[in-house]
C-alpha positions as CSV (number, residue, x, y, z in Angstrom):
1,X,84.4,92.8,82.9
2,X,82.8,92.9,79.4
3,X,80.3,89.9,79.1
4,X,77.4,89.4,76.3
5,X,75.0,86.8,76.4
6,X,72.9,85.1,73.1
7,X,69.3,83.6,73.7
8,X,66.8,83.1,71.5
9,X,67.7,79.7,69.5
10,X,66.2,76.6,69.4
11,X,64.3,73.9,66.8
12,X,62.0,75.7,63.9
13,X,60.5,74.3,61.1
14,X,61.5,75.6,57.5
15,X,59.6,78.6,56.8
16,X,59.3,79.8,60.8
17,X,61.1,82.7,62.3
18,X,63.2,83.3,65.5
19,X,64.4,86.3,67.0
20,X,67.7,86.3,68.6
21,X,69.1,88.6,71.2
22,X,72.5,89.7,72.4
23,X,73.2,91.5,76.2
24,X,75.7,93.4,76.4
25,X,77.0,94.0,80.2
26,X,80.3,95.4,81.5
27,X,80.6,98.2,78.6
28,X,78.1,99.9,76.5
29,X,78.6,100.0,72.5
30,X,76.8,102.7,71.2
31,X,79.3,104.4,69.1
32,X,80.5,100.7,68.0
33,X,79.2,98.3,65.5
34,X,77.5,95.1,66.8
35,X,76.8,92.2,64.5
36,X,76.2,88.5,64.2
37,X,77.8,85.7,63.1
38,X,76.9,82.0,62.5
39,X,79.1,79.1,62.0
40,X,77.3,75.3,60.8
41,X,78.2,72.1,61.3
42,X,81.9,71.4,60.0
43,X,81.7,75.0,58.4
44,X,84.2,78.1,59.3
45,X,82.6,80.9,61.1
46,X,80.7,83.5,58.5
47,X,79.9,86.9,59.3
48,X,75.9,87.3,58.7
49,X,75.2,91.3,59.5
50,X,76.6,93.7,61.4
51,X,74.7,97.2,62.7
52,X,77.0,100.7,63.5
53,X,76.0,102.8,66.8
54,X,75.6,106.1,66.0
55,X,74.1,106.2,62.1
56,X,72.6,102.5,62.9
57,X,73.7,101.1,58.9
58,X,73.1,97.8,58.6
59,X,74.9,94.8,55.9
60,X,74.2,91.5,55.2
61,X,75.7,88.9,54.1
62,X,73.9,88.0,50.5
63,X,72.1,84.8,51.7
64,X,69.8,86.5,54.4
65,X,69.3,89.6,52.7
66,X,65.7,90.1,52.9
67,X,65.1,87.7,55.4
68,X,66.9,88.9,58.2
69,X,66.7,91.5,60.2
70,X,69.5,93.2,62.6
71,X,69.0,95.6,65.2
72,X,69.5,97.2,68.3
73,X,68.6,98.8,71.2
74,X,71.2,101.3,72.8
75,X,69.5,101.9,76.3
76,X,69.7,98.1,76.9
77,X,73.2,97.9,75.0
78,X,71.3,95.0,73.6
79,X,71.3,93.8,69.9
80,X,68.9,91.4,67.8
81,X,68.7,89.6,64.5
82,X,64.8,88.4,63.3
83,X,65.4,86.0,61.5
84,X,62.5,84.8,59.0
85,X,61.3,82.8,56.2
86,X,64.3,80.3,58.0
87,X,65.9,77.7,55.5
88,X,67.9,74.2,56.9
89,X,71.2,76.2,55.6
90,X,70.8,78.1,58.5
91,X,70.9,75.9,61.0
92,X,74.0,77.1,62.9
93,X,75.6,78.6,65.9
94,X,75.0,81.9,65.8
95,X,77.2,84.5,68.3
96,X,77.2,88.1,69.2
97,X,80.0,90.4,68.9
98,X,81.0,94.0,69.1
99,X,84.0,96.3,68.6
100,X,84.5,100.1,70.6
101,X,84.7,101.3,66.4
102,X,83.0,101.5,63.4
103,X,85.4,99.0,62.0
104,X,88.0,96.7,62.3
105,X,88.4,93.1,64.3
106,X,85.6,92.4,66.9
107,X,86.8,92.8,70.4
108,X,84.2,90.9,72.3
109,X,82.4,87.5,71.5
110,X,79.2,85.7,73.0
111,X,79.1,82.3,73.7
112,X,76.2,81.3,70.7
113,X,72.9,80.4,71.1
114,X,72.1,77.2,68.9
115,X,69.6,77.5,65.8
116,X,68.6,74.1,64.3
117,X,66.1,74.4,60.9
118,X,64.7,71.5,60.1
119,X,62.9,70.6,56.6
């Protein structure tokens, strides 16, 4: 059974940073891209950065670039996303997810941690 698990939200002032991580358990991803996605208040989920295993590239979407950070950590199958220099746009839901590929859909989802930026 394939479970991952977000922590790392909560309330931060404009301008603060949070780090977020995602625990993989049940099956490891190292040869798969991870990545993180966010979806706001009466918004559509949008995909915010995504990591591959074995090269480790990383892509952002355009409105973190340079403020965000993704990562990760094969020996904990674990993956993060600093997030700094936060804006109130960003206060969303953000969730975990990986794939057993390099590409295509995302086979396993998190539940979300809440991130709330206030101004």
């Amino acid at each position: 059974q394939v479970q991952m698990l977000e922590s790392g939200g909560g309330l931060v002032q404009a301008g603060g940073s949070l780090r977020l991580s995602c625990a993989a358990s049940g099956r490891t991803f190292t040869s798969g891209s991870m990545a993180w996605f966010r979806q706001a208040p009466g918004k559509e989920r949008e995909f915010v950065a995504h990591i591959t295993g074995i090269v480790g590239i990383t892509y952002y979407v355009d409105s973190v670039k340079g403020r965000f950070t993704i990562s990760r950590d094969n020996a904990k199958n674990t993956v993060y996303l600093q997030m700094n220099n936060l804006k109130p746009e960003d206060t969303a839901v953000y969730s975990c997810a990986a794939r057993t590929g390099s590409n295509g859909k995302y086979d396993y989802w998190g539940q979300g941690t809440q991130v709330t930026v206030s101004s």
